[in-house]
ChimeraX commands (.cxc) that place a marker at each C-alpha (Angstrom):
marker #1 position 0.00,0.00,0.00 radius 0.5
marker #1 position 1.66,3.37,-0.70 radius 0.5
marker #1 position 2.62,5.38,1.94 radius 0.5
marker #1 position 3.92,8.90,1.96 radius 0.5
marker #1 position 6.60,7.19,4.52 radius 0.5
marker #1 position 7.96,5.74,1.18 radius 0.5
marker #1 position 10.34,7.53,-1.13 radius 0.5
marker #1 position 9.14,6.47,-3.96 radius 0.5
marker #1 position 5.46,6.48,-3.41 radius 0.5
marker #1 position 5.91,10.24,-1.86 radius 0.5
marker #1 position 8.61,10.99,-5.00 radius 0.5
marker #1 position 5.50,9.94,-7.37 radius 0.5
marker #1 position 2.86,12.29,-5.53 radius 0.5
marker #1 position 5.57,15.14,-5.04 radius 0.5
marker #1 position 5.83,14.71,-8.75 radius 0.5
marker #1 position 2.32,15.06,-10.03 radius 0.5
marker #1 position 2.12,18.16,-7.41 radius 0.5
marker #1 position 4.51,19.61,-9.78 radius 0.5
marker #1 position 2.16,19.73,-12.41 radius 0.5
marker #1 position -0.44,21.24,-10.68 radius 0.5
marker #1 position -1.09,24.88,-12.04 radius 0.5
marker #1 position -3.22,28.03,-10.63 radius 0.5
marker #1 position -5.38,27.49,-13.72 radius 0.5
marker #1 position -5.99,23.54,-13.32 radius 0.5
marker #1 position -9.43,22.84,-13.05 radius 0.5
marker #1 position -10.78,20.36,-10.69 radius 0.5
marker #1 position -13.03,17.59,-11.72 radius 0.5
marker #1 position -15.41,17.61,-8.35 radius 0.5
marker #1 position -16.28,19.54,-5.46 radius 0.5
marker #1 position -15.71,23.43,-5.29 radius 0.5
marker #1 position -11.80,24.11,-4.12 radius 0.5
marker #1 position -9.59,26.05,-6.93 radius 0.5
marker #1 position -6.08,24.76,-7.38 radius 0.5
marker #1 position -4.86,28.02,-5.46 radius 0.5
marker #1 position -6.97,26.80,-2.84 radius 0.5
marker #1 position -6.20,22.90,-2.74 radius 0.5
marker #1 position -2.39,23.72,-1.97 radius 0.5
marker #1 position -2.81,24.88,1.84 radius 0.5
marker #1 position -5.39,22.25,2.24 radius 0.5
marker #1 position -3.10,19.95,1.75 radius 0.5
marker #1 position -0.57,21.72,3.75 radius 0.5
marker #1 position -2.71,21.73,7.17 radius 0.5
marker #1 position -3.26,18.50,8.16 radius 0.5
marker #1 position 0.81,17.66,7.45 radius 0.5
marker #1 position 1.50,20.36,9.83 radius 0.5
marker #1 position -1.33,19.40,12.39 radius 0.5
marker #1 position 0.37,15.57,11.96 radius 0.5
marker #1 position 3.98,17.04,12.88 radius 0.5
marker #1 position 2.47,19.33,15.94 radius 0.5
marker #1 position 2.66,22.87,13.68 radius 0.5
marker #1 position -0.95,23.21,13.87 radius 0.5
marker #1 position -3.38,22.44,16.27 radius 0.5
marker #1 position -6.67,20.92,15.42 radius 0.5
marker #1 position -9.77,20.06,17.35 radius 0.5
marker #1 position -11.05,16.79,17.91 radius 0.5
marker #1 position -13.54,15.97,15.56 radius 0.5
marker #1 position -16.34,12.59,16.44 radius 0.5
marker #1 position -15.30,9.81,18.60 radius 0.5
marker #1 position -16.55,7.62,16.66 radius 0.5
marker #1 position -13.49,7.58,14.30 radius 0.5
marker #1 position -11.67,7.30,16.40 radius 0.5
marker #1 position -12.17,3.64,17.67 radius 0.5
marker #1 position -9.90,1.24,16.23 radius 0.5
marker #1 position -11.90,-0.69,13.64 radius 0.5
marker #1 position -13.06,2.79,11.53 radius 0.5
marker #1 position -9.59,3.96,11.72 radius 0.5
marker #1 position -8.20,1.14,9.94 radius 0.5
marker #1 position -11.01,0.92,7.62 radius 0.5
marker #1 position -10.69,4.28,6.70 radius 0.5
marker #1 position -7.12,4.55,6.87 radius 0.5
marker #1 position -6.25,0.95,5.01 radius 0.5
marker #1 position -9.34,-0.27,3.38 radius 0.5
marker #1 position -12.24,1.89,2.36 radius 0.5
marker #1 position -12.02,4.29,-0.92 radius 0.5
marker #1 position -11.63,7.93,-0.24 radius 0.5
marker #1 position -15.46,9.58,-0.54 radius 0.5
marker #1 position -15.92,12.80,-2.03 radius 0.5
marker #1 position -16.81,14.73,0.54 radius 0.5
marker #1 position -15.56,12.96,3.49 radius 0.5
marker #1 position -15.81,14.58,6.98 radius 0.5
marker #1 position -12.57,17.18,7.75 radius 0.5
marker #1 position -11.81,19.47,10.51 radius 0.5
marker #1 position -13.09,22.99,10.39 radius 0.5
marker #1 position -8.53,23.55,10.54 radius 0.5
marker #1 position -8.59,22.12,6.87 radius 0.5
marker #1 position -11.75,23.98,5.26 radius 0.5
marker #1 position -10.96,26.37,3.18 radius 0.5
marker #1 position -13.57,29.56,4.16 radius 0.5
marker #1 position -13.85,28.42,7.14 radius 0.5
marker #1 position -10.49,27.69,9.83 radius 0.5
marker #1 position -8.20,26.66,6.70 radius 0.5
marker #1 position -5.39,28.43,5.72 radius 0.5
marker #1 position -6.23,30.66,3.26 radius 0.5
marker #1 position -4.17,30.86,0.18 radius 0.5
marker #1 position -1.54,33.55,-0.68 radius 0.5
marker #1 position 0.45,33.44,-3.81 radius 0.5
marker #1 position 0.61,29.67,-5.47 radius 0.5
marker #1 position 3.75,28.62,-6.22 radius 0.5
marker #1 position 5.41,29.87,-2.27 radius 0.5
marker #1 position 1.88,27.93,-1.16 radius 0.5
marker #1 position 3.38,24.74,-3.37 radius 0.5
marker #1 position 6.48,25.29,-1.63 radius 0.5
marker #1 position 5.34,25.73,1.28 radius 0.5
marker #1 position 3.31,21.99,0.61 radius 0.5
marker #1 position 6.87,20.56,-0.08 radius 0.5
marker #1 position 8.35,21.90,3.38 radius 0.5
marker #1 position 5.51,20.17,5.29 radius 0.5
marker #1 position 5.74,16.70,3.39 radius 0.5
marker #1 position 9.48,17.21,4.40 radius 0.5
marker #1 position 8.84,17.92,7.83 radius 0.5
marker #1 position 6.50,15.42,7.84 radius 0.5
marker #1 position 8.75,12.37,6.64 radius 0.5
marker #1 position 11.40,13.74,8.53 radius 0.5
marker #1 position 9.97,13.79,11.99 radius 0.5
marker #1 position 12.24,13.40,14.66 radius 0.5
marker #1 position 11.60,9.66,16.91 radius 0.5
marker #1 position 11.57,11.30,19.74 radius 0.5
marker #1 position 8.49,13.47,18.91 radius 0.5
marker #1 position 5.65,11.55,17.38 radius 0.5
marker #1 position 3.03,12.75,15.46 radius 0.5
marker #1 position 0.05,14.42,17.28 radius 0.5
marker #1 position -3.33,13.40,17.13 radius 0.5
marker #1 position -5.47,13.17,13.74 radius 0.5
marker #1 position -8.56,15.32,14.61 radius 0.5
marker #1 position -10.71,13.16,12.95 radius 0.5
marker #1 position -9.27,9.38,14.11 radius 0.5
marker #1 position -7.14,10.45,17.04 radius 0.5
marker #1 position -3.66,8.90,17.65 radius 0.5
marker #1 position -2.44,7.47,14.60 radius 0.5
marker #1 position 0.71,5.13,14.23 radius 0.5
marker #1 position 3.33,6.75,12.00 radius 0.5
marker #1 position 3.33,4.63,9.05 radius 0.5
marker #1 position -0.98,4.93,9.14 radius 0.5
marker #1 position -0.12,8.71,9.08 radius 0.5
marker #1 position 1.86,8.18,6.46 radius 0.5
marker #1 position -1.20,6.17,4.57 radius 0.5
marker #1 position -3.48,8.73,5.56 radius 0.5
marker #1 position -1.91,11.46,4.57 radius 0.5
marker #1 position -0.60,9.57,0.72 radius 0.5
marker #1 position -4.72,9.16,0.47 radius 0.5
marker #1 position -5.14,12.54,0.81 radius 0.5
marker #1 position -2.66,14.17,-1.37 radius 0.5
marker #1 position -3.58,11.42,-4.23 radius 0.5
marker #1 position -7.14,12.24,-3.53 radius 0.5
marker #1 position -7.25,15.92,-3.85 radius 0.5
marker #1 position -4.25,15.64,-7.34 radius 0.5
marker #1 position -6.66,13.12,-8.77 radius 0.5
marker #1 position -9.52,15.92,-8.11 radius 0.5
marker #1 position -7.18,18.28,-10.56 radius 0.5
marker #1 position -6.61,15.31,-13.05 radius 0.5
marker #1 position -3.42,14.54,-11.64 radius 0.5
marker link #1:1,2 radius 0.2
marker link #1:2,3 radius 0.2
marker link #1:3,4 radius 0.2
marker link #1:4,5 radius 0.2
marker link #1:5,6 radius 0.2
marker link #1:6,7 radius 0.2
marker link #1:7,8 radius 0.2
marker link #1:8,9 radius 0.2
marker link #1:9,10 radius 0.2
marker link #1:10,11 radius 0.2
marker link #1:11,12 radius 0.2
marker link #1:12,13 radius 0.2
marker link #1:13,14 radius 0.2
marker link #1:14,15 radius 0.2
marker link #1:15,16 radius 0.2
marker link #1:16,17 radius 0.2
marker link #1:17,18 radius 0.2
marker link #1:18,19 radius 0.2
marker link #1:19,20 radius 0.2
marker link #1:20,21 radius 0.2
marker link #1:21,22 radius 0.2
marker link #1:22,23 radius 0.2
marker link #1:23,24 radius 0.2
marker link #1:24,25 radius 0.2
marker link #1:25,26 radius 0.2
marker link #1:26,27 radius 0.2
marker link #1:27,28 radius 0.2
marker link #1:28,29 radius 0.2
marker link #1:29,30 radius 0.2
marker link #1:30,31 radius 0.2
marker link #1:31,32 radius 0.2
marker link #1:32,33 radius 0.2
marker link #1:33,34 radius 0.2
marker link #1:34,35 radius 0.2
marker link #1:35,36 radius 0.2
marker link #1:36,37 radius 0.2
marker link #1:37,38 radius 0.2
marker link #1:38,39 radius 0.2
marker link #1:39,40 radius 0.2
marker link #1:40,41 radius 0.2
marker link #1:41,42 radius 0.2
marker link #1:42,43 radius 0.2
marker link #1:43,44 radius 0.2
marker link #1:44,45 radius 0.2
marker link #1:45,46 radius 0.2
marker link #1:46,47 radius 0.2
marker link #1:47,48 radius 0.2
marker link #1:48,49 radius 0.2
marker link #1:49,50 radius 0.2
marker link #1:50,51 radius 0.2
marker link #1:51,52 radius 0.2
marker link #1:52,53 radius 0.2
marker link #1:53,54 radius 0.2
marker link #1:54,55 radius 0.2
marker link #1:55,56 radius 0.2
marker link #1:56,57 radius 0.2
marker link #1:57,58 radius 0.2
marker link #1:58,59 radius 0.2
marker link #1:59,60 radius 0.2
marker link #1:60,61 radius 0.2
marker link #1:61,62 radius 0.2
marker link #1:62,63 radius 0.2
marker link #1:63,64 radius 0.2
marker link #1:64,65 radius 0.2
marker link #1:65,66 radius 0.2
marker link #1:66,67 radius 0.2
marker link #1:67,68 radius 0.2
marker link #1:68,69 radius 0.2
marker link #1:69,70 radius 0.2
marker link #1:70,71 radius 0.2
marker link #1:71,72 radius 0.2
marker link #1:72,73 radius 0.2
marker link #1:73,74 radius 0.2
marker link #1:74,75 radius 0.2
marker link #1:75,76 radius 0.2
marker link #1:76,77 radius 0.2
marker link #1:77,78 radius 0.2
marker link #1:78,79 radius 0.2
marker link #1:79,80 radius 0.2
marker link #1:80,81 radius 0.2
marker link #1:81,82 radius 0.2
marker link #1:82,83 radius 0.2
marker link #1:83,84 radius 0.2
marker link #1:84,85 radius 0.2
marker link #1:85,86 radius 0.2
marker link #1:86,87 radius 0.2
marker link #1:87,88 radius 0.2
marker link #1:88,89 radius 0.2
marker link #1:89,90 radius 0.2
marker link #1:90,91 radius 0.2
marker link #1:91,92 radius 0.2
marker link #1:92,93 radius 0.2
marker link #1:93,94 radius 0.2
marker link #1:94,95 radius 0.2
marker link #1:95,96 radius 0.2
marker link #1:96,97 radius 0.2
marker link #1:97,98 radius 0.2
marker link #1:98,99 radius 0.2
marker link #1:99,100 radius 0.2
marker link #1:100,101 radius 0.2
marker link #1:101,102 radius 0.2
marker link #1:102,103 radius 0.2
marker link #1:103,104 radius 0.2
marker link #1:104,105 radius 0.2
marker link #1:105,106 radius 0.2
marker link #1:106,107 radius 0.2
marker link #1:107,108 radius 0.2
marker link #1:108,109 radius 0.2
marker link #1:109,110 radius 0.2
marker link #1:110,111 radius 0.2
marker link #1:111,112 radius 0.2
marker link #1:112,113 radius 0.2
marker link #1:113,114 radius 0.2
marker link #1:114,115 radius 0.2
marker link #1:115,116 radius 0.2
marker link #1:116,117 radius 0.2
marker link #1:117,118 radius 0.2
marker link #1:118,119 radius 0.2
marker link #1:119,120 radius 0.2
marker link #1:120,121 radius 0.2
marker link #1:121,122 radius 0.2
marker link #1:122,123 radius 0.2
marker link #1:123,124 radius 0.2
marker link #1:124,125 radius 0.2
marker link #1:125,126 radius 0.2
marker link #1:126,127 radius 0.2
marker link #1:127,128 radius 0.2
marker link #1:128,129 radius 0.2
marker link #1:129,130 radius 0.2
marker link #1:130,131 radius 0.2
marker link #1:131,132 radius 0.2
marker link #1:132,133 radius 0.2
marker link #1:133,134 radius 0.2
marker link #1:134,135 radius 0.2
marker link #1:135,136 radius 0.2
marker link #1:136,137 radius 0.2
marker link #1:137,138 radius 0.2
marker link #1:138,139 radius 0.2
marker link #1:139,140 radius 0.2
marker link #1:140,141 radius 0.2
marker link #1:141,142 radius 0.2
marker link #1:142,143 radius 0.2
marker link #1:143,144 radius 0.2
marker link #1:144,145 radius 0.2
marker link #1:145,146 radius 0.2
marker link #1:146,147 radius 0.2
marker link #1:147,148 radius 0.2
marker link #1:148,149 radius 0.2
marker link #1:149,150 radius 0.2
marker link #1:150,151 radius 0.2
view
């Protein structure tokens, strides 16, 4: 399964999120591309302790959802996010693209990168995470939202 955790899985996705453009045009749901780029950015930095998220539903958070939806189920359209991701609402907003792209590419290296001796924080949505199902979750969700550009 890839894994953001795994060069070349995360070389592949760091690749197609070169070719994302200010003018691509998504396929579903209402983000821009300018605005995709720091939603993928949040929840890297809330997974490396850079930005503090809420607890979302318990529910998620039991054992059995979290691996189905971290391991086993498609990605919906639509899924459930924190308010910290959502764009118009507690999401960072966008500035100028390409720094926000760069910006992307610190936080995946942060993110691979973090140090043993601080582990990743809680997902708001399925609460403490191993870091290799961090690393699943978070590949889902940057193949997710590239696939939404055609990517």
């Amino acid at each position: 399964m890839k894994n953001l955790l795994n060069p070349p899985d995360r070389d592949a996705l760091i690749s197609r999120l070169a070719r994302l453009a200010p003018d691509s045009q998504h396929r579903w749901g209402t983000m821009t591309a300018d605005q995709v780029v720091p939603h993928l950015t949040d929840p890297l930095r809330t997974a490396t302790g850079d930005r503090p998220a809420k607890p979302m539903h318990a529910i998620f958070s039991k054992p059995i959802i979290q691996d189905l939806a971290v391991w086993i189920m498609p990605w919906p359209k639509g899924a459930p996010t924190a308010e910290e991701f959502i764009q118009g609402k507690k999401g960072t907003p966008p500035a100028e693209f390409e720094r926000d792209k760069h910006v992307l590419l610190l936080a995946i290296h942060q993110f691979v990168n973090q140090p043993e001796d601080k582990p990743y924080a809680p997902n708001p949505v399925f609460g403490n995470l191993s870091p290799r199902a961090w690393g699943r979750l978070m590949w889902r969700h940057l193949d997710h939202h590239l696939r939404q550009f055609g990517l």
